[in-house]
C-alpha positions in Angstrom: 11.4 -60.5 19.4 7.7 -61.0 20.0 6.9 -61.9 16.7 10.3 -64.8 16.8 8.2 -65.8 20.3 5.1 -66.4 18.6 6.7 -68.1 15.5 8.6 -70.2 18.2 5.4 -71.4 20.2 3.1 -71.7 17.2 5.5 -73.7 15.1 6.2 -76.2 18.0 2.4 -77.6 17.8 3.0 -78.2 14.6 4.5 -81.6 13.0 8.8 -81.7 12.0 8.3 -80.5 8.5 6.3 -77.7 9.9 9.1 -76.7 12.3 11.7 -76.4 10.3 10.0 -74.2 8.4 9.6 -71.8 11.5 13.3 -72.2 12.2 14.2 -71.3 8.5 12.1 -68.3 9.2 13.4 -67.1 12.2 16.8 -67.6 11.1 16.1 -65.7 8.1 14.8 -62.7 10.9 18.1 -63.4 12.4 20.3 -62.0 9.5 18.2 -59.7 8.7 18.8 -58.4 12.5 22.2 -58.9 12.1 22.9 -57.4 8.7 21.4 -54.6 10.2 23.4 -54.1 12.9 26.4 -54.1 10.9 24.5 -51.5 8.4 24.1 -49.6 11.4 27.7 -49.4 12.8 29.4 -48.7 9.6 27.0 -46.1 8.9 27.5 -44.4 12.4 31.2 -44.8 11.7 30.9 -43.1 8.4 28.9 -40.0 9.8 31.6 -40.0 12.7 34.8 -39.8 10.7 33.0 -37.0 8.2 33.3 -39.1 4.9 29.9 -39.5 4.0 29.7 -35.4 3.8 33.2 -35.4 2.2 32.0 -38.1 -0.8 28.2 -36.0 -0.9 30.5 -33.0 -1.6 32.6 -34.3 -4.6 29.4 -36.3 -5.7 27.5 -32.9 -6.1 30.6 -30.7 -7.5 31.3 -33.5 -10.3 27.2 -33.0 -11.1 27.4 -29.5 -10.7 30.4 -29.0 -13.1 29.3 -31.5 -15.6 25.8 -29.3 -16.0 27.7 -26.2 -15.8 
């Protein structure tokens, strides 16, 4: 958030053109943030319901009998 503050009050001493490059860039930070998020619930969902260890499993037997 600091950093989006200091974009904010830097880029507003600047002229128009200026600005809206700061707001591109701080949208960009915006779905970055939100993809994140997002990211971050399905991931704790997955690790919840057990899958992830359930597709690691098979992942590893299908190596394991394809070397074997």
């Amino acid at each position: 958030m600091l950093m989006l503050h200091t974009l904010y009050t830097h880029n507003r001493s600047l002229g128009a053109h200026n600005r809206q490059l700061g707001q591109a860039t701080a949208e960009y930070a915006l779905v970055i943030v939100g993809a994140a998020t997002i990211a971050g619930l399905v991931l704790a969902w997955a690790a919840g319901t057990g899958k992830i260890s359930r597709l690691l499993n098979a992942v590893l037997d299908s190596v394991i009998g394809k070397v074997g």
